[in-house]
Structure formats: C-alpha cells, structure tokens
RODO-2510 file (C-alpha; in nm, 4 decimals, decimal comma):
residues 530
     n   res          X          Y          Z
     1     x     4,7712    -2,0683     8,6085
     2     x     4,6816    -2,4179     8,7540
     3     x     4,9106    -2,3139     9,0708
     4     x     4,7652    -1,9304     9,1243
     5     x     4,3927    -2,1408     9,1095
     6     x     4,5891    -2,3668     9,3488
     7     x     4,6743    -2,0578     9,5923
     8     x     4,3258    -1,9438     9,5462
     9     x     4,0871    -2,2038     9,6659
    10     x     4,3513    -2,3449     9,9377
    11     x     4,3566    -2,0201    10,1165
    12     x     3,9727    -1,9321    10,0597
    13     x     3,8951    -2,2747    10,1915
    14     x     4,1223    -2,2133    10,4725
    15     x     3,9620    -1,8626    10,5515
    16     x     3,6278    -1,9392    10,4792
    17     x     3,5023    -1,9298    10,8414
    18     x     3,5844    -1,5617    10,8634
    19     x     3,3765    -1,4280    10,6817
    20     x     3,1311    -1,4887    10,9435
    21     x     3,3004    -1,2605    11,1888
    22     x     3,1961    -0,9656    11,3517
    23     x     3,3965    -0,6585    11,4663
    24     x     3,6039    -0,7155    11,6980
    25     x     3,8892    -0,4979    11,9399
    26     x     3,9576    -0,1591    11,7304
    27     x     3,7088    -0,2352    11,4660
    28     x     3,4415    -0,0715    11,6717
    29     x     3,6132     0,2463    11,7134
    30     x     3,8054     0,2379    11,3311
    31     x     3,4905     0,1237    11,1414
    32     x     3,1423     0,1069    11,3439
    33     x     3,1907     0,3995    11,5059
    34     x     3,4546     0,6334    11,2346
    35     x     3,2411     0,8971    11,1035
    36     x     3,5218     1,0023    10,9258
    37     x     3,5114     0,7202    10,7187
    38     x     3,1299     0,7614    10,6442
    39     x     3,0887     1,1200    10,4300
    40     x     3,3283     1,1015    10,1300
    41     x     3,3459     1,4592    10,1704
    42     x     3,6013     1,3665    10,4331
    43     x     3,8248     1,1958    10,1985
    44     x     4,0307     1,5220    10,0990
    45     x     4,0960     1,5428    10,4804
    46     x     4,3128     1,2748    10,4081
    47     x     4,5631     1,5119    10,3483
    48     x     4,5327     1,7127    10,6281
    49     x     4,6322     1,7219    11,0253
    50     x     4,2706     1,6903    11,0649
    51     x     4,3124     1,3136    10,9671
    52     x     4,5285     1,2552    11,3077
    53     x     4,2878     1,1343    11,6020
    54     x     4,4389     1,3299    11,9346
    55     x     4,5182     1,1755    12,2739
    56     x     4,3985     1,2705    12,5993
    57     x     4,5682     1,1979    12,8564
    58     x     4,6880     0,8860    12,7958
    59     x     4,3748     0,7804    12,5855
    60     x     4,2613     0,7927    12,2129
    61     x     4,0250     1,1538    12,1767
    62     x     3,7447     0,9108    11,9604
    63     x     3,5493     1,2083    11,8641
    64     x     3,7581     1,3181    11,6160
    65     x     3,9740     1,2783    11,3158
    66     x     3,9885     0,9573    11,1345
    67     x     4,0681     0,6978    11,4835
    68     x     4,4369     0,6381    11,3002
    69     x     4,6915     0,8342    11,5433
    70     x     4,9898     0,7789    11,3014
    71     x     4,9613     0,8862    10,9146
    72     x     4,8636     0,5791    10,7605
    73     x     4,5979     0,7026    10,4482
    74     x     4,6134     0,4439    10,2375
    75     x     4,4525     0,2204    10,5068
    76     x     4,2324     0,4746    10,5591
    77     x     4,1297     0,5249    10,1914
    78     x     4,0648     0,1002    10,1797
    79     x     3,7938     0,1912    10,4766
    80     x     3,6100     0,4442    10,2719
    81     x     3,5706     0,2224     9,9826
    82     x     3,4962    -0,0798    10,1971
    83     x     3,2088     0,1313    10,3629
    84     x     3,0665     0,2902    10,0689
    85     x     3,0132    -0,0905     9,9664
    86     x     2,8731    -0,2251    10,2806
    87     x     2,7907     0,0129    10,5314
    88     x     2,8792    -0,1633    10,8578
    89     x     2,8283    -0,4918    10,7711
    90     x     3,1323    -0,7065    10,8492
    91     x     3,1150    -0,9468    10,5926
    92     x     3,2075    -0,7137    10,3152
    93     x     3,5056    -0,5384    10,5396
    94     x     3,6293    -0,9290    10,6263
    95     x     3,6322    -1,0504    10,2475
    96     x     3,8571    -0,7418    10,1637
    97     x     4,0856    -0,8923    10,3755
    98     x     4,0686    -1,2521    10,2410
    99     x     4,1023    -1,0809     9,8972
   100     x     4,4571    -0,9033    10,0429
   101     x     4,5667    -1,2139    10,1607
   102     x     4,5076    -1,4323     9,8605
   103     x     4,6855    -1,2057     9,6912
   104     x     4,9421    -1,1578     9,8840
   105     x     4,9845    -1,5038     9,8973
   106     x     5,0173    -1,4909     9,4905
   107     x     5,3072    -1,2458     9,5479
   108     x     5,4728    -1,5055     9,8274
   109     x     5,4841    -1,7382     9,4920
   110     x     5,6131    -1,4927     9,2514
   111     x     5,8981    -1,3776     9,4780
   112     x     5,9679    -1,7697     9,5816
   113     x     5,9908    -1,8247     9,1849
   114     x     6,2158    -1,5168     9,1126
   115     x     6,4663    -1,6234     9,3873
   116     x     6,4929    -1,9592     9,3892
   117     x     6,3694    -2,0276     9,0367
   118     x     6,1912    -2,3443     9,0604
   119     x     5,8057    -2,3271     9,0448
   120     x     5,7400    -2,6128     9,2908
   121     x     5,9464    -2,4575     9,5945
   122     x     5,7384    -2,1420     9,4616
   123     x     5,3772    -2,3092     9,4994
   124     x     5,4536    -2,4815     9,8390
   125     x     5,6039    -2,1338     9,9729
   126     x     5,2606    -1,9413     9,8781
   127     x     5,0536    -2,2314    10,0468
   128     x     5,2434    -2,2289    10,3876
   129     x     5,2243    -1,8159    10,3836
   130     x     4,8460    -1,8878    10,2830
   131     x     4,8069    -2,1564    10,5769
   132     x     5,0496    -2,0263    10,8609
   133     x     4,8220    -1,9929    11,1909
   134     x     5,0523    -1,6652    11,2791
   135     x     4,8948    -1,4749    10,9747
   136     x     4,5700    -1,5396    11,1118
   137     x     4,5410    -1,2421    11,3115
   138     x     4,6259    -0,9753    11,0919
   139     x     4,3808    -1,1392    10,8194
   140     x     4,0927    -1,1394    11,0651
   141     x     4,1088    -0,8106    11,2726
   142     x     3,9277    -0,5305    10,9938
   143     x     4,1774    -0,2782    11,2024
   144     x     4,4937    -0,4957    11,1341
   145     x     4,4662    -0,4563    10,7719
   146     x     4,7608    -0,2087    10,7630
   147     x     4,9644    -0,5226    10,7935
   148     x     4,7691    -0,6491    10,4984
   149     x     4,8562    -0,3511    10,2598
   150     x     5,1964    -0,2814    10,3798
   151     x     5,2800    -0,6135    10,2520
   152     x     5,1271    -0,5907     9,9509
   153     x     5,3299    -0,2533     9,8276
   154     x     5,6552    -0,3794    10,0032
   155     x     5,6685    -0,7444     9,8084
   156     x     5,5216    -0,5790     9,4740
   157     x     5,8190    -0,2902     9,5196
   158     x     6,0398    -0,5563     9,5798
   159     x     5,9817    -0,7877     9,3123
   160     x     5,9537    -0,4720     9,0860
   161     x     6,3125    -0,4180     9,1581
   162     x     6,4036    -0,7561     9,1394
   163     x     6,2754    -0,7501     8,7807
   164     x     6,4499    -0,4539     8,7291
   165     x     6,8148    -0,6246     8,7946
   166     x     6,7129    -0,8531     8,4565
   167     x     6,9167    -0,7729     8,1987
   168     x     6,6131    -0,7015     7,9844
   169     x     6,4520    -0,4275     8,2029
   170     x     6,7778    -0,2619     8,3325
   171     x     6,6530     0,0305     8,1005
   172     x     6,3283     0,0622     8,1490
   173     x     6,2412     0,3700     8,3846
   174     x     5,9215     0,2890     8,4491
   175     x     6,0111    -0,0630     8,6429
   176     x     6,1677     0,1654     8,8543
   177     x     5,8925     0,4733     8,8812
   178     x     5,6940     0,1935     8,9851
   179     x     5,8861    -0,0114     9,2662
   180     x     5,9786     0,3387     9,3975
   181     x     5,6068     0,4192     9,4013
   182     x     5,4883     0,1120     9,5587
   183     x     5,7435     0,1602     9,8047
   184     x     5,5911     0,4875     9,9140
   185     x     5,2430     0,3243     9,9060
   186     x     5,3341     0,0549    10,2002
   187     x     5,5145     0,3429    10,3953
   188     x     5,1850     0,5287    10,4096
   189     x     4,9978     0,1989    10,4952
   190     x     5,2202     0,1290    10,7674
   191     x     5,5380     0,2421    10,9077
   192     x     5,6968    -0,0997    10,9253
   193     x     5,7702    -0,0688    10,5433
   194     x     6,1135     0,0924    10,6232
   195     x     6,3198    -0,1569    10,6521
   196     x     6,2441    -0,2327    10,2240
   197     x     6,5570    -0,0227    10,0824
   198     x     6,7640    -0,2819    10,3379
   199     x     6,5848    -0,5679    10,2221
   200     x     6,7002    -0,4159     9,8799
   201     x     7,0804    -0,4006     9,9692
   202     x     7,0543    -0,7272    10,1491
   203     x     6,9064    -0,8781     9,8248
   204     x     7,2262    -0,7011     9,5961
   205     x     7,4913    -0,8254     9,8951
   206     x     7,3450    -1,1891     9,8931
   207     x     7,2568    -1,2542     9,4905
   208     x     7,4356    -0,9604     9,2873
   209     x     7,7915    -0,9013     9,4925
   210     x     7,9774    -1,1294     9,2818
   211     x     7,9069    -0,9632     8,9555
   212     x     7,9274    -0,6860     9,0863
   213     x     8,2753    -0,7139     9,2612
   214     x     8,5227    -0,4581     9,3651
   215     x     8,2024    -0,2051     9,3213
   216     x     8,0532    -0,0146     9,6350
   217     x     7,7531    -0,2022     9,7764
   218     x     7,5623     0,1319     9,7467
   219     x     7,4815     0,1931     9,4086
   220     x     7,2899     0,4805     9,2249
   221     x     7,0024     0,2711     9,2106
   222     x     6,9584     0,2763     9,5809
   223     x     6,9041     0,6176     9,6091
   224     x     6,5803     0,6341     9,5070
   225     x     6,4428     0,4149     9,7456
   226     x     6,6289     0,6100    10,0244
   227     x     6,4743     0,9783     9,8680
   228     x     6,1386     0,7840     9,9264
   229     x     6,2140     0,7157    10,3069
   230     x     6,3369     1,0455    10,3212
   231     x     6,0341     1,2007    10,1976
   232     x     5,8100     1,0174    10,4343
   233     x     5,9906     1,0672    10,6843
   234     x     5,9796     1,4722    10,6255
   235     x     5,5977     1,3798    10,5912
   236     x     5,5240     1,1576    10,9102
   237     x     5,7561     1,3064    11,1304
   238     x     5,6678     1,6538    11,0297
   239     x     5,4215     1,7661    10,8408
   240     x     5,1893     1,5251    11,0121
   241     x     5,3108     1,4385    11,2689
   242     x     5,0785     1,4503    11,6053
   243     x     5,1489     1,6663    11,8765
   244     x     4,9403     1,4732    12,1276
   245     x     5,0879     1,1193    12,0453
   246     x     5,3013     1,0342    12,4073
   247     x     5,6317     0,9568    12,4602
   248     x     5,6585     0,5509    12,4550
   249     x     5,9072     0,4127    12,7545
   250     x     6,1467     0,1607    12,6839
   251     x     6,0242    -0,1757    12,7974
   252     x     6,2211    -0,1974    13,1454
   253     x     6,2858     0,1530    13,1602
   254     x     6,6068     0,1643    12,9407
   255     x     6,7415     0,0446    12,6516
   256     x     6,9625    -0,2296    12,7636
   257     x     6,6405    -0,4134    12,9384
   258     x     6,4590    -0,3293    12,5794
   259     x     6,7420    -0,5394    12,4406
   260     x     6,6986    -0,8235    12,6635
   261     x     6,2992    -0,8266    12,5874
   262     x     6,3573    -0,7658    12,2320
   263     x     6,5856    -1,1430    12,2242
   264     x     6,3301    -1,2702    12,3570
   265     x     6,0842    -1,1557    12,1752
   266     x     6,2726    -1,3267    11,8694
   267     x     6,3221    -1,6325    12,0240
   268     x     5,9620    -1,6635    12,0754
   269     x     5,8830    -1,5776    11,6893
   270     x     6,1371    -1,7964    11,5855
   271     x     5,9448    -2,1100    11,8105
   272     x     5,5491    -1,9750    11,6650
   273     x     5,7521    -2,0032    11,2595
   274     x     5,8138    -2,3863    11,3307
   275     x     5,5644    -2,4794    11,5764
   276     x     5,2881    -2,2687    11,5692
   277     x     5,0673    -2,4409    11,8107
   278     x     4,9326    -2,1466    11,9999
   279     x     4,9760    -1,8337    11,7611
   280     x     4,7553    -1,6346    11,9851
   281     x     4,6747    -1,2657    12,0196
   282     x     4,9785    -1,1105    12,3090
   283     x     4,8895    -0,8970    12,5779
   284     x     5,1263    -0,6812    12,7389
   285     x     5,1411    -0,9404    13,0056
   286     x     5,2967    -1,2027    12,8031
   287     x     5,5546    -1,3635    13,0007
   288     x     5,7804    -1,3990    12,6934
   289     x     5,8554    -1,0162    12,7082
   290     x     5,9135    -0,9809    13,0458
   291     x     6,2558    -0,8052    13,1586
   292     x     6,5018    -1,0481    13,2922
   293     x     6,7796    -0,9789    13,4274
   294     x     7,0761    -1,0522    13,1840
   295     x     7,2065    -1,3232    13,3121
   296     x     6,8653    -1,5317    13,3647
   297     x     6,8663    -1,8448    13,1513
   298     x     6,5558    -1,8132    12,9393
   299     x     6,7078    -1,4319    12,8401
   300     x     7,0780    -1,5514    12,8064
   301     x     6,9359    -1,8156    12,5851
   302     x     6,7128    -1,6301    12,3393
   303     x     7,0151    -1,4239    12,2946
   304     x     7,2440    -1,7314    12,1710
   305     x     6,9621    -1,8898    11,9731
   306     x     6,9025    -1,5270    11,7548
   307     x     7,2636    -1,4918    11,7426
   308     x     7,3495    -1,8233    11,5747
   309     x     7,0980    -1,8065    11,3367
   310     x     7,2554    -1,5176    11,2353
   311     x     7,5813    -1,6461    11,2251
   312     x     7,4583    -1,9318    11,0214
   313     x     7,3417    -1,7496    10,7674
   314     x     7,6327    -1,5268    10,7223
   315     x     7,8274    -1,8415    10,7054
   316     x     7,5425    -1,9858    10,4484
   317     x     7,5552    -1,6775    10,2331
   318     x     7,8439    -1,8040     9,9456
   319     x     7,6935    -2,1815     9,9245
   320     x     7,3172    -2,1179    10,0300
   321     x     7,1925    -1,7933     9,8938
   322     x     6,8467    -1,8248     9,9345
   323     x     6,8755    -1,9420    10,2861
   324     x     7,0756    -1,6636    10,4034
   325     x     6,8774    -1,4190    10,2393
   326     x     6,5738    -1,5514    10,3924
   327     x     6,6820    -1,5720    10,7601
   328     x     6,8471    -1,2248    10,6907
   329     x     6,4931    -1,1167    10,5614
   330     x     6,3023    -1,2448    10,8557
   331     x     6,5475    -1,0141    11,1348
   332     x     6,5770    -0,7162    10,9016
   333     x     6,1870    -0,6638    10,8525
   334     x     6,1348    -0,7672    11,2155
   335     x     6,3530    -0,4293    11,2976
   336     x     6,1112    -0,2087    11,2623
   337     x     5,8991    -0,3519    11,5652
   338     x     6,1904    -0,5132    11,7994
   339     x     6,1543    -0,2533    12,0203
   340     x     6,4711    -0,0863    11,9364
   341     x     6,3009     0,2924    11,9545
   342     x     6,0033     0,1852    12,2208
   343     x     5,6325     0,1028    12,0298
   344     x     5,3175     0,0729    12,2129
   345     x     5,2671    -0,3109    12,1373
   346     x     5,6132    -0,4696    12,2223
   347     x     5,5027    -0,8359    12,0568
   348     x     5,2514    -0,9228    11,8271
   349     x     5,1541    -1,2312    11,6255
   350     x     5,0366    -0,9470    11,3096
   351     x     5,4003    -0,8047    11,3433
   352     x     5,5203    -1,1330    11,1550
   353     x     5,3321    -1,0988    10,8739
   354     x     5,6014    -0,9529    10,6493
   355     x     5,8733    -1,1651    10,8083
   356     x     5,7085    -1,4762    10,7855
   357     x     5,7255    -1,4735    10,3652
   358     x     6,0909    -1,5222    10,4173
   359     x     6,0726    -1,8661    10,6816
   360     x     5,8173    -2,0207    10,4543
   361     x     6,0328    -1,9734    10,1240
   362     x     6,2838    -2,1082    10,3244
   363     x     6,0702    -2,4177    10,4284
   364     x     5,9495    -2,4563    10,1179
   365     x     6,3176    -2,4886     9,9761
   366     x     6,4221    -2,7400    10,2030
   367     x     6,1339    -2,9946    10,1672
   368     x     6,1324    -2,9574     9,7843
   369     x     6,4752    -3,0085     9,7668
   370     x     6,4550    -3,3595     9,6966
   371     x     6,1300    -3,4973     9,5207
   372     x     6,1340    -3,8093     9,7098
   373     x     5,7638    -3,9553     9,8593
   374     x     5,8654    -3,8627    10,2265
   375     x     5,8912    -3,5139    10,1403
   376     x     5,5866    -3,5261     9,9877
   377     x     5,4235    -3,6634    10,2391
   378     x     5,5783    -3,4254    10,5079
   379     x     5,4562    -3,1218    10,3209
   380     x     5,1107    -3,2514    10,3029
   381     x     5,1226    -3,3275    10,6960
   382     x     5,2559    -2,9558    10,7326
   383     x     4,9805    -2,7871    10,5140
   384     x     4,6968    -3,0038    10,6733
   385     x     4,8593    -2,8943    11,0422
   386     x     4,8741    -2,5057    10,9743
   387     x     4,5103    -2,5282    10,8072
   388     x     4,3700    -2,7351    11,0881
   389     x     4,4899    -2,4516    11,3567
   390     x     4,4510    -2,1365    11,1065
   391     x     4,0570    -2,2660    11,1095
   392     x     4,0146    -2,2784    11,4615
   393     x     4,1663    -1,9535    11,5175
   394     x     3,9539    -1,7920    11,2816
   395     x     3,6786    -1,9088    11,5516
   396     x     3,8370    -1,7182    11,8076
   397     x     3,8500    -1,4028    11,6359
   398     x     3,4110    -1,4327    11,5537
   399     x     3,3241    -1,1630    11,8249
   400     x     3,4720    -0,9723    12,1220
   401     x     3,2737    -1,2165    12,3868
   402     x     3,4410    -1,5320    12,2114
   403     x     3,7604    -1,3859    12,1989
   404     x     3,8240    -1,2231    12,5962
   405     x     3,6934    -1,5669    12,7096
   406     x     3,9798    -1,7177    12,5198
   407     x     4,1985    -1,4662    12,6335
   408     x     4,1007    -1,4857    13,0292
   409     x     4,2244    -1,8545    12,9150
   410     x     4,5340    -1,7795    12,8083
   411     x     4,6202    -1,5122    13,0851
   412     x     4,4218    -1,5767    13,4248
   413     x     4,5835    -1,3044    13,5945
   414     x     4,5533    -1,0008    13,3018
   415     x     4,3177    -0,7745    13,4433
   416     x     4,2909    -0,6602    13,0692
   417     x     4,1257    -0,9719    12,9393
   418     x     3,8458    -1,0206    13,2206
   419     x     3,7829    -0,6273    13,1939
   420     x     3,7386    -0,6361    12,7936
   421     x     3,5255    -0,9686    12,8450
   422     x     3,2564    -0,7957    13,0913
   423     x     3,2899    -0,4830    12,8572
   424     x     3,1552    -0,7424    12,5607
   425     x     2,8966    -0,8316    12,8126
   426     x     2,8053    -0,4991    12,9612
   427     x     2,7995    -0,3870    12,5648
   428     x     2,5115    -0,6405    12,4749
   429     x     2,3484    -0,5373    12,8301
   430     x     2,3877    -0,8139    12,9981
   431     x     2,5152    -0,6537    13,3188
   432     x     2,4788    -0,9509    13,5935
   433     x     2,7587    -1,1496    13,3766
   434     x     2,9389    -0,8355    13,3200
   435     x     2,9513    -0,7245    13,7168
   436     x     3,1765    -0,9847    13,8436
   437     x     3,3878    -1,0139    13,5465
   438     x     3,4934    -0,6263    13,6040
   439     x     3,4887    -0,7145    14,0039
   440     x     3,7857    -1,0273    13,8846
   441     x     3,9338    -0,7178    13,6742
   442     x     3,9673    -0,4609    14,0095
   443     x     4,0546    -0,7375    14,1726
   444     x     4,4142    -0,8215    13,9977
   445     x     4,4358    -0,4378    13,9667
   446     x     4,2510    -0,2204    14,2296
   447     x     4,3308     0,1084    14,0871
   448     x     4,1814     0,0201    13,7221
   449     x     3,9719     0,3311    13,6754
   450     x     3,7875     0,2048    13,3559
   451     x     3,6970    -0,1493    13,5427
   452     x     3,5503     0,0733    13,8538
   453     x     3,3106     0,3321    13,5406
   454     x     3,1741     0,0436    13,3606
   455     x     3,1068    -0,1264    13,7576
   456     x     2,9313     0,1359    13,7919
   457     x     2,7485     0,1413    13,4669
   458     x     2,6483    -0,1917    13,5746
   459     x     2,4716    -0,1128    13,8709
   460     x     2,2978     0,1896    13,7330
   461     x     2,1672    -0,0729    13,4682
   462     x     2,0475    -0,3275    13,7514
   463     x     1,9080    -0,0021    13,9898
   464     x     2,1379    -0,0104    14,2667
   465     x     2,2179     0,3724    14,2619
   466     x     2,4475     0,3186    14,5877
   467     x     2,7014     0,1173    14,4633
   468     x     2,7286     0,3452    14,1267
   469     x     2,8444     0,6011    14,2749
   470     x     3,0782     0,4131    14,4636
   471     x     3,2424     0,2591    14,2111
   472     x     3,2669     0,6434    13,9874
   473     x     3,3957     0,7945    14,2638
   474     x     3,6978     0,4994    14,2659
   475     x     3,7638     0,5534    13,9324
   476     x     3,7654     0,8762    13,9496
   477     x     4,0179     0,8547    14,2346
   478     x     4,2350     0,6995    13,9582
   479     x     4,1596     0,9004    13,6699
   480     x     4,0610     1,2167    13,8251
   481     x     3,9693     1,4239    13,4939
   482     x     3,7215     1,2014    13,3250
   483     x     3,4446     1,4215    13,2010
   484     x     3,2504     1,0838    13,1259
   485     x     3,2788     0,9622    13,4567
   486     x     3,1382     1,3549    13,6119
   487     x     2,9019     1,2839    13,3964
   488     x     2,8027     0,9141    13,5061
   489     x     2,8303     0,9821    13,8755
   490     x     2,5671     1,2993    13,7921
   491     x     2,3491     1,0101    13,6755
   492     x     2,4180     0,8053    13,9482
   493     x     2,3439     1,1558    14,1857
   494     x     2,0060     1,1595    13,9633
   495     x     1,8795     0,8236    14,0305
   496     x     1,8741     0,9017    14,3971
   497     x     1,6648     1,2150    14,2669
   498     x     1,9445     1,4171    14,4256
   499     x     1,9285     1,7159    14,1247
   500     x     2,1706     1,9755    14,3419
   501     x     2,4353     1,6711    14,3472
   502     x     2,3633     1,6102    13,9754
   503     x     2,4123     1,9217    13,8506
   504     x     2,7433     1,9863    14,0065
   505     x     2,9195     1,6666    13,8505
   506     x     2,7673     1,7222    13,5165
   507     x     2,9080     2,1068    13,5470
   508     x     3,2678     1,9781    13,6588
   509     x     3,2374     1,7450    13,3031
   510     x     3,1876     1,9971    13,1153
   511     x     3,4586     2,2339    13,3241
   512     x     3,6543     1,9346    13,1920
   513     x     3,5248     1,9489    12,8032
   514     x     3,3345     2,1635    12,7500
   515     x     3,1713     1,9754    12,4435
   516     x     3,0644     1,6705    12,6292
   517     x     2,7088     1,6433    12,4572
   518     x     2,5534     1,4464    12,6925
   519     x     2,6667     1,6486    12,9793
   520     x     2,4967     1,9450    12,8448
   521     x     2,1718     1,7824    12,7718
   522     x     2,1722     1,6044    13,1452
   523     x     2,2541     1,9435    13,2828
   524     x     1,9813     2,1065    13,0482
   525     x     1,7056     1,8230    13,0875
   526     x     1,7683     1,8658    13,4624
   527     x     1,7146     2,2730    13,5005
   528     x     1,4410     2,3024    13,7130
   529     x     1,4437     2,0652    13,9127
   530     x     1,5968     2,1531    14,2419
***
C-alpha cells in the first residue's frame, strides 16, 4: 500500500497545476458548447446514428449529434457524468483526468509487477509513466481523454488475462468474461485498442512458448478476444459508421511515401521516450513527418534505427523476456496510428500514451537491475527531470491564448498557430491584437478562407464596414458555400445601411442551409427596410 500512496501523491503533485486549466482546442466544441452532453435524455442516443456529428464539406457539422465523428460512447458517457457534476466548470472535467491517470499509473505498477515480478522495478515503472512529459498532453486536453480510458480497459483486459494464465485461475470463467469485456470497453473509447488481442499473442510468444512447445501459437483462448474485434468492427464500421466522415489521403499521396513518414515518425517517438525535452503538441507542419524522398538521410536513417530495435529484441527474446516484450509492445500498439491506413493526425505526443507503459517498464528494469547508489541516484535525477518539464507543460496547456503563443514559437511559419492565436484573441474581443495575427496567418497562406471570415469579424467589431466585406468576399472566394460567411458579409452589407445588399447574402445562406438561425432572424429583423 505504501507504494500505490507513493504513485498517488507523486503524480498529484506532479499534476497539480492543471487543475487550474481552462478549455482548451476541442474542449470548446466537445464540452462548452455539446448540448448533447447537457439533457440526460440524450444519453439513450448513445446508441443511435444520431450520436455521429456529420461533416460538411470538409468541416465538423457542430450543430448536431454528440461532436464525436467516430463511435466512441464510453468517452462520451464520462462527459455526461462529468457535466452533471460541474456544469462547465473546468476544474471538475480536469480532475477526472488526473483521477484516470493516477490510476492508470497504478495499473503501469501492477502490470510491471506481474511481468517482471519484482516490486521495486514495479514502483519506479508507475512513477516514470506518472512523470513522463509525453503523457502530458493527453492528461490535460478534457477532449483527449479517449486516450485516458482506452488505456485504462486495454491494461485492466490485459492484466485480466495475464492473471488468467496462473495456474490458479485457468478455470475461472469469469477472469475471462471480464478481460474480454474490458477489452470491448477500450474499443468503444477509442479505436486504437485493436492492437490488444496482438499484444495478447505477443505476451504468449515471448513468456508462455516454451511451455507451451510444439502447440500452435493460436490457441482457443484467443478467440474470444478476436470475436470482440470482430464485433466492433461489425459495429463501427457498420452499424455506425458515418456516411459523411471523408476519405483520409495517404501522407505523400501513396503508401510507399506513408511508409517513409511513418519511420520517421518512430524515430522521432523513440528520441521524445529518452529525451523528452520538448514533448510538445504536433501540427501537421512538423518537419519530422515530412515526405522525403527514400534515399534522404534523415528518412534512410529512421528506417535503420526502428529496424534494429526490432531486430534487437527478436534477438533479446530467449535471454531478455521482458525487454523484448516491451520494445515489441511499444511498435505493436503504435500500429494502430503509424499511418499504415491514412488518419487525420499523422503524429501526436497523446498517441504514445499506451506505448509509453512498455519503454518505462523497460527503464525501470534496467536501472533497478542492480541496487547500487548510482542507480539510485540516476533514477532520482530521471524522476526530478520528467517532473520538472511535465510541470511546465501543464502551463502551456492553461488556455488557448497561452498555448497558440507557444505554438507560433514552435512553428513560425504554420499559418495554423497564428490563426488559432488571433481566434483566442478575437474570442475574448480583443480584435486590434487579433487583426494582425490573422493578417501573419493570410500571409503564409493567402487562400485561408477561415483567417479572411474572422478578418473580417474583426473589422466589423472595430467599425470599418469596408474592409469586412473585403475580407468575406476572399474567403468566400476560397470556400464558396459558407452559409456563415453569406451571412457575415449581409452584416457587413448592413453596416453600410445597404438593406437590398443585405438581404440577398443572408437569402443565399440560407439557399445554402436552410436552418441557419441567425440568417433567418437578420433576414426577418431586416424586412422592411428597403
């Protein structure tokens, strides 16, 4: 008990800060502004296609369903609760993650103990998973928390069937009712859970395969898990599936420059595991998953570096079994986001999360191997480092403002981060600081229709009807069937008192949706008035 307490305060200490945060990127859209989420008489739509939120276009449809475009319900059930306990205040919504971590972290320690069976490898393992500044973002971000759950079913199903190879539960169905249910649980918190009935026969290959020799690697006891994946499968794929959801391109435009991203995507995890000094949020402009040619050094080289890891630890799997299995474990729950079928987000610091329980068991192995003072010292130096940067980044992630600035830091040239920085400002209506933070924006990406609206939201704000309309009509230029840009530039056409102008853009919005509410009222407050 005097470790778990251990695990506890550590990563509460650690995490502390966070609790201070606000809502920041999806959380306005997933919890501040989710109706869904607010009338528990939508919590049997759950179970329905009315639970999908569509796309238009090529954006999310807000307005409706419950803002998760995939079938992920138990997430969506944790939001419910969380906001029938504190309405939209972030605290509460921020301490149900710290509570997910902690214990995940406790589940870190009881896998460590059941594999390598020695309780101080265990305890250092659950503090570096606590304290790793890579986990930071998925504990922080209220709308990341799928990572959060999903590892909580997958380890508990895991360690559940782990238990289950003891000769004293080998007969007891309802270890295995409840690993296979668990199982099903992290698939419907996040699709990344797939790769578990691998994990499973990597686990069997690596620690059971010698007494179970001369005896299929497949066994009965497999097939449960793989029923499970087959069932949600039938369910996401299927029965709610969503029609609108686009087609994702291949990073590159093929699969072979996928490939060459995807090593270096690796490479670039494997570098934040040991020396996570700048464990930062990705945007799709990180240079690390640009397509290079094959034959470019930095690509030819993440390639070798992935490929002898692997090759160690197939060579490490007769003498080192927990080693192999825990560099296996890191690659094989990494497949589900390597950008082998294309995903919207090719690299992101939250996509470690489940990985990184296997490089920290590993870490933990290798410094406890030897109870010397040096290695005692080292761990301490290693625990202080990780809580050091996990603190500041928790700073990062206290509001939207605070976080684009740090992003326009980290990529000068992404239009993305200077547009989502004056969008913080324009937000809290301070439109002089926003107006040449979207200007930066437009200028890195001229035809960025959304950086042209909110210009032009801007100006109407500060008066200067002229320049409005100029900057709708540019965006519209780009995105030619935004019925909330109609309906801006009819405000625009309205500040110059020009009704007959007004009219007509609020009636092509509505041409466009025809349930654009404020459309209607502009058009109806305006009758009259030419």
């Amino acid at each position: 008990m005097k470790k778990i307490a251990a695990l506890i305060i550590f990563t509460a200490i650690v995490y502390a800060n966070s609790l201070a945060n606000n809502f920041v990127l999806d959380d306005s859209s997933v919890i501040l502004g989710n109706k869904f989420i607010k009338l528990w008489k939508n919590f049997p739509r759950i179970f329905t296609r009315s639970y999908l939120t569509p796309f238009t276009d090529t954006a999310v449809d807000h307005r409706f369903g419950s803002q998760e475009t995939s079938y992920r319900p138990v997430t969506t059930a944790s939001y419910f609760i969380d906001h029938a306990l504190w309405k939209n205040n972030p605290f509460g919504y921020h301490l149900t993650n710290l509570l997910l971590h902690i214990f995940n972290v406790i589940l870190v320690y009881t896998l460590a103990l059941l594999i390598t069976g020695t309780s101080a490898a265990a305890l250092f393992a659950g503090l570096l998973f606590a304290l790793h500044p890579a986990n930071a973002e998925a504990v922080n971000v209220i709308s990341f928390r799928d990572d959060l759950l999903c590892f909580t079913f997958f380890i508990s199903s895991l360690i559940f069937y782990i238990k289950l190879r003891k000769p004293a539960a080998k007969k007891n169905p309802l270890i295995y009712a409840a690993s296979l249910c668990l199982f099903l649980l992290a698939l419907f918190s996040k699709e990344m859970a797939i790769s578990l009935p691998l994990v499973i026969l990597l686990y069997d290959w690596i620690f059971n395969r010698e007494s179970e020799a001369g005896k299929p690697l497949i066994r009965p006891r497999h097939f449960g898990y793989f029923f499970v994946l087959l069932f949600y499968a039938w369910i996401r794929f299927s029965v709610m599936r969503n029609p609108t959801e686009p087609a994702v391109a291949y990073i590159g435009g093929s699969f072979f420059t996928a490939m060459i991203a995807m090593f270096q995507a690796a490479a670039a995890y494997l570098k934040t595991l040991v020396l996570p000094l700048d464990a930062h949020y990705i945007l799709p402009q990180d240079p690390r998953i640009s397509v290079n040619p094959v034959f470019v050094p930095a690509a030819l080289f993440s390639a070798l570096l992935v490929l002898s890891v692997l090759l160690f630890a197939l060579k490490a799997r007769r003498n080192f079994k927990v080693a192999a299995f825990c560099i296996f474990w890191f690659f094989v729950t990494l497949l589900p986001v390597s950008n082998l079928w294309p995903i919207t987000n090719p690299m992101a610091m939250r996509y470690l999360y489940i990985p990184i329980s296997g490089f920290c068991i590993l870490l933990a192995l290798a410094l406890t191997r030897r109870n010397t003072f040096k290695a005692g010292v080292l761990a301490v130096v290693i625990l202080s480092f990780y809580a050091f940067f996990t603190t500041a980044a928790n700073r990062t992630w206290h509001n939207n403002a605070g976080f684009w600035a740090e992003m326009t830091k980290k990529y000068p040239e992404s239009p993305l981060a200077y547009y989502n920085l004056g969008l913080a400002y324009a937000k809290a209506r301070q439109a002089d600081t926003a107006i040449p933070l979207f200007k930066k924006a437009i200028s890195l990406k001229p035809a960025y229709a959304d950086a042209h609206r909110n210009l032009g939201i801007c100006y109407l704000l500060n008066g200067i009807s002229d320049k409005a309309i100029e900057e709708f009509n540019a965006s519209l230029n780009s995105k030619p069937r935004s019925a909330d840009t109609y309906n801006d530039l009819g405000i625009g056409y309205a500040a110059k008192k020009d009704y007959e102008k007004a009219q007509k853009m609020w009636r092509e919005a509505l041409a466009i949706d025809p349930e654009h509410k404020n459309a209607q009222s502009n058009l109806e407050q305006s009758a009259g008035k030419i």
